[in-house]
KOLTIZA-411379 format. One line per 2 residues: number of its first residue (from 0); for each residue x, y, z of C-alpha. Coordinates in nm, 4 decimals. Layout:
NUM	X:Y:Z; ...
This chain:
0	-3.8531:0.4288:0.7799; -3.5853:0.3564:0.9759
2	-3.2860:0.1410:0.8324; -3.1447:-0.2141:0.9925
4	-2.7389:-0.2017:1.0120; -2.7584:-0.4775:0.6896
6	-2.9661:-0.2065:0.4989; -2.7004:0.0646:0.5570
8	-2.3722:-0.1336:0.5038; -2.5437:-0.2583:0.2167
10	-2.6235:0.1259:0.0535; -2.2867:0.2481:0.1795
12	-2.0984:-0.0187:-0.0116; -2.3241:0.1224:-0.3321
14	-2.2400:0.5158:-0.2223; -1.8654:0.4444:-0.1800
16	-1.8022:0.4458:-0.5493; -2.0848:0.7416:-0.6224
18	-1.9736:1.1346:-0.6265; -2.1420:1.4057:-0.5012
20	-2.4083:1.5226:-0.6823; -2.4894:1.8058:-0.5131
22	-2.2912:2.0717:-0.3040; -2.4302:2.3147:-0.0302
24	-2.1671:2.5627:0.0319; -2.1787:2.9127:0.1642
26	-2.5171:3.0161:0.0470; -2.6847:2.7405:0.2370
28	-3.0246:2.5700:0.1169; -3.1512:2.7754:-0.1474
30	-3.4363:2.6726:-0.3671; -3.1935:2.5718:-0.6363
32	-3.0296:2.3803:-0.4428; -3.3593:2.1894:-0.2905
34	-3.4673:2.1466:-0.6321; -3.1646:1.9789:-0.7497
36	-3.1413:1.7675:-0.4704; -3.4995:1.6872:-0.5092
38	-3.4580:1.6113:-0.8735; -3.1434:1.4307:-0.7975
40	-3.3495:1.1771:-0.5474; -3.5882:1.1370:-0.7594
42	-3.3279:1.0026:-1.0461; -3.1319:0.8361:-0.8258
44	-3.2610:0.7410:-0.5026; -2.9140:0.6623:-0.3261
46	-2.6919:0.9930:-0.3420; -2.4021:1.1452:-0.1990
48	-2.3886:1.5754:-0.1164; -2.1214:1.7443:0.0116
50	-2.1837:2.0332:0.2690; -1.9113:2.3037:0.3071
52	-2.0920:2.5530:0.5720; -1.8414:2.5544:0.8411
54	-1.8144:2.4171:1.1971; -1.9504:2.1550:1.2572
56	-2.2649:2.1928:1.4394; -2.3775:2.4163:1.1221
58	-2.2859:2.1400:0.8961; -2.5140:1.8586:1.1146
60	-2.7700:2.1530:1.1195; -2.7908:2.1828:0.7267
62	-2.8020:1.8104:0.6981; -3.0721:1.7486:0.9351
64	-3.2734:2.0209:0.7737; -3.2185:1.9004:0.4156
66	-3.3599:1.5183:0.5481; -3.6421:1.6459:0.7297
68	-3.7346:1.8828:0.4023; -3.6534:1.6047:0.1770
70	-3.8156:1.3065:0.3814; -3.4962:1.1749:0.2685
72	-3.3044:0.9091:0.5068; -2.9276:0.9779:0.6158
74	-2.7232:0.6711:0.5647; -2.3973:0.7988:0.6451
76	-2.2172:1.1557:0.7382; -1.8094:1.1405:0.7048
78	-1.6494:1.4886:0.7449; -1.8104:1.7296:0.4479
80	-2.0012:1.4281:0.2838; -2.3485:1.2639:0.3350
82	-2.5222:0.9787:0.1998; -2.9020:1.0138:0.1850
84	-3.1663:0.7661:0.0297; -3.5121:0.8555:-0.0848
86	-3.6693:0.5244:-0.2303; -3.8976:0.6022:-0.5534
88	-4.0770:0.3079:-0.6865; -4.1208:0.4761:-1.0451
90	-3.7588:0.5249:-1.0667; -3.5659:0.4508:-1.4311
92	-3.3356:0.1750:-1.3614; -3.1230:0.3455:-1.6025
94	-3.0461:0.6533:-1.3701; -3.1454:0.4411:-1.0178
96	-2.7956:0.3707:-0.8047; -2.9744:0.0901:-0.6441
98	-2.9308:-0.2535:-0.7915; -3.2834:-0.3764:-0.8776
């Protein structure tokens, strides 16, 4: 699912105010870390991560790794932080960052 330019100005407007959720530091993608970020989707659809790995190429590595295991789509990348959306139509609107 690939987003128009008006989709992702749109969610980046909504991710400007959000924190990160989750962090990937030195210990890479572990399975807690896929779970929470899985979980965190789920909840939320639109989130922002932060990735301190190093360089980088490892950093664009990790994040292309955690989309393609997440089926998650990258919105934006600035320095250390990403913004990734996962849609989920049974989402709570309660938790969901996306306006509904």
């Amino acid at each position: 699912m690939a987003l128009s330019n008006e989709q992702k100005k749109a969610y980046r407007s909504i991710g400007h105010t959000l924190n990160p959720i989750v962090t990937v530091a030195g210990n890479g993608l572990t399975e807690g870390v896929m779970e929470e970020l899985n979980r965190a989707l789920d909840d939320h659809e639109l989130i922002k991560i932060k990735v301190s790995v190093g360089d980088r190429e490892v950093k664009k590595a990790v994040i292309t790794e955690l989309v393609k295991k997440t089926g998650a789509e990258l919105v934006q990348q600035i320095g250390n932080t990403a913004l990734l959306l996962r849609r989920n139509p049974k989402a709570k609107p309660a938790l969901s960052n996306l306006q509904r």
